[in-house]
C-alpha positions in Angstrom: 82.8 -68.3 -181.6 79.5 -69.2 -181.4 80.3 -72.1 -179.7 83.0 -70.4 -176.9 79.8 -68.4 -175.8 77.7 -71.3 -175.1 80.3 -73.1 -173.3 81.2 -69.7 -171.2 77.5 -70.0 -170.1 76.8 -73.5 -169.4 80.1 -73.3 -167.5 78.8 -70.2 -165.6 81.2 -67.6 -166.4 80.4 -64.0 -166.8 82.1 -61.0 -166.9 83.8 -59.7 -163.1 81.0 -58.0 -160.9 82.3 -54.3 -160.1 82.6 -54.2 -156.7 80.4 -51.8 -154.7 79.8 -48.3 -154.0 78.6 -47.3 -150.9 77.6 -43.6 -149.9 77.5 -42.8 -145.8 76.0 -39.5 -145.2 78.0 -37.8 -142.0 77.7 -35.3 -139.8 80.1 -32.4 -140.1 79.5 -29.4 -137.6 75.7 -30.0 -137.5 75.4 -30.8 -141.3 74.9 -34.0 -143.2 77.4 -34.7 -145.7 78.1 -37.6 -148.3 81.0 -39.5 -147.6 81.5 -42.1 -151.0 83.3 -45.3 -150.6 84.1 -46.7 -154.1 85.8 -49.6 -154.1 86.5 -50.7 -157.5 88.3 -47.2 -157.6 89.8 -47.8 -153.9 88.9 -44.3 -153.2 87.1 -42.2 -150.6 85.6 -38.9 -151.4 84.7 -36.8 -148.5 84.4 -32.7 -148.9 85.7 -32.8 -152.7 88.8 -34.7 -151.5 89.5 -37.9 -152.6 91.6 -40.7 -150.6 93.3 -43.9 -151.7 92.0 -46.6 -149.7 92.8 -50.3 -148.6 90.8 -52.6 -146.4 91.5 -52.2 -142.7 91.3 -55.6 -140.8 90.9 -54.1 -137.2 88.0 -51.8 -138.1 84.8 -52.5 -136.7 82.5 -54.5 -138.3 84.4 -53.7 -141.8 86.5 -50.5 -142.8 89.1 -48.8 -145.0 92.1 -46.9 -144.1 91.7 -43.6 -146.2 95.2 -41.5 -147.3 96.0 -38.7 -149.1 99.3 -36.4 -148.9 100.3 -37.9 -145.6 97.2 -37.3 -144.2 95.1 -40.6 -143.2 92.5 -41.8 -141.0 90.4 -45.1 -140.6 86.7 -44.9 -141.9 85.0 -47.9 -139.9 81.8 -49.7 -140.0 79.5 -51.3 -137.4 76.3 -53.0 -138.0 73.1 -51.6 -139.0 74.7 -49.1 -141.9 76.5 -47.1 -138.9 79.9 -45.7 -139.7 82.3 -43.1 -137.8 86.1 -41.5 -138.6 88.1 -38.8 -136.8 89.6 -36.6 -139.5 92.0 -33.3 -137.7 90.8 -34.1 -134.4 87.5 -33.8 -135.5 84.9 -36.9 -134.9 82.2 -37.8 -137.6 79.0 -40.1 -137.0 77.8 -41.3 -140.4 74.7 -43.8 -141.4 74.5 -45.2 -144.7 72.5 -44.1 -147.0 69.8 -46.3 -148.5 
């Protein structure tokens, strides 16, 4: 056993990195609110709902196409940790938080 280990670290190999978390705060009718992005869950949780999610190609810099119960919208990325969405004809600036 001993053995395996040794050769599983001379070779490099470690156990699979979790992918990332990321938390956008947004603004919502002139208040800042957390929108998390969690994507070894593929979820999105904005206002205590949470959203299956899948990589959207055509999405800024990066993005996700968030759904729930029929109800969807695209959560995109530009540079500099800036983010927007449209959610029931509502538009939402968000910057990442750090």
């Amino acid at each position: 056993m001993k053995k395996l280990v040794l050769i599983a670290l001379a070779l490099g190999i470690t156990q699979a990195e979790a992918a990332p978390t990321y938390t956008y705060m947004c603004k919502d009718h002139g208040r800042k609110l957390p929108v998390k992005i969690d994507e070894t869950n593929n979820t999105l949780t904005w206002k205590g709902t949470t959203y299956s999610i899948k990589v959207k190609e055509d999405c800024g810099r990066y993005g996700w196409h968030a759904e729930k119960d029929g109800v969807g919208f695209d959560f995109c990325t530009a540079t500099q940790g800036v983010a927007d969405f449209e959610l029931d004809g509502v538009s939402h600036d968000c910057d990442m938080k750090r």
